[in-house]
C-alpha positions as CSV (number, residue, x, y, z in Angstrom):
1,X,9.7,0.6,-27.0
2,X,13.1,-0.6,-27.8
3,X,14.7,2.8,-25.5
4,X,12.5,1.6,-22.5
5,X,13.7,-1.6,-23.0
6,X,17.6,-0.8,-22.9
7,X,16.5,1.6,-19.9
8,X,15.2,-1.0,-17.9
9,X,17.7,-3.1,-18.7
10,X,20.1,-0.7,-17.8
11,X,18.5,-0.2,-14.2
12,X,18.0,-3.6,-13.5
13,X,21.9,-4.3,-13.8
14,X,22.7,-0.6,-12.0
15,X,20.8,-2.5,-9.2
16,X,21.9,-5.9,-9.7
17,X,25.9,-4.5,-9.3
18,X,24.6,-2.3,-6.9
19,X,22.6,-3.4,-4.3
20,X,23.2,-1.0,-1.4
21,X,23.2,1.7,-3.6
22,X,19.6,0.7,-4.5
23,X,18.1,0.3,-0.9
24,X,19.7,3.7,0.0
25,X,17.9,5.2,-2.6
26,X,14.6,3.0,-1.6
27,X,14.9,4.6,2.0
28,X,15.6,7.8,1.0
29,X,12.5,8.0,-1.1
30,X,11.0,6.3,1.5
31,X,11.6,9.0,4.0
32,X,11.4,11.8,1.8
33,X,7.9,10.8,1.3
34,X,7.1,10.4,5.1
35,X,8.6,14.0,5.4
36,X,6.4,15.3,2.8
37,X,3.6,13.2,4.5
38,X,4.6,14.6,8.1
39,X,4.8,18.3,6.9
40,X,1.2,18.0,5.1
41,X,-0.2,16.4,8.3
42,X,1.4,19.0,10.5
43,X,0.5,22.5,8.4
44,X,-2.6,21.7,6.5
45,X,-4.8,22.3,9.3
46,X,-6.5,18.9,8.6
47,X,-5.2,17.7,12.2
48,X,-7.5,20.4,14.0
49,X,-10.5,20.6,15.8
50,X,-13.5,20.4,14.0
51,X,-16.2,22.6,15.9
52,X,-16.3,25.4,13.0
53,X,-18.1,22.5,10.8
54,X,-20.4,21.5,14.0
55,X,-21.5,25.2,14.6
56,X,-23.0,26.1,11.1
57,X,-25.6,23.0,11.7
């Protein structure tokens, strides 16, 4: 518990010293995950018609 401690620590004052380094990080993350978001959305399949589940009932 003691490690996580100093760890957190550690990160909170990397962020306190660094603040734009932090939000850089936040958006990249941020986009990363729309990205990874946009590709699912786009090649899944998910986003297509859905007559082939219609036409079996």
């Amino acid at each position: 518990m003691e490690r996580f401690r100093a760890a957190v620590d550690g990160a909170r004052r990397a962020v306190e010293t660094r603040p734009a380094l932090a939000a850089a990080l936040a958006f990249g993350a941020a986009a990363g995950l729309a990205a990874l978001l946009a590709w699912f959305v786009l090649f899944s399949g998910l986003s297509g018609p859905v007559q082939f589940v219609y036409s079996n009932f």
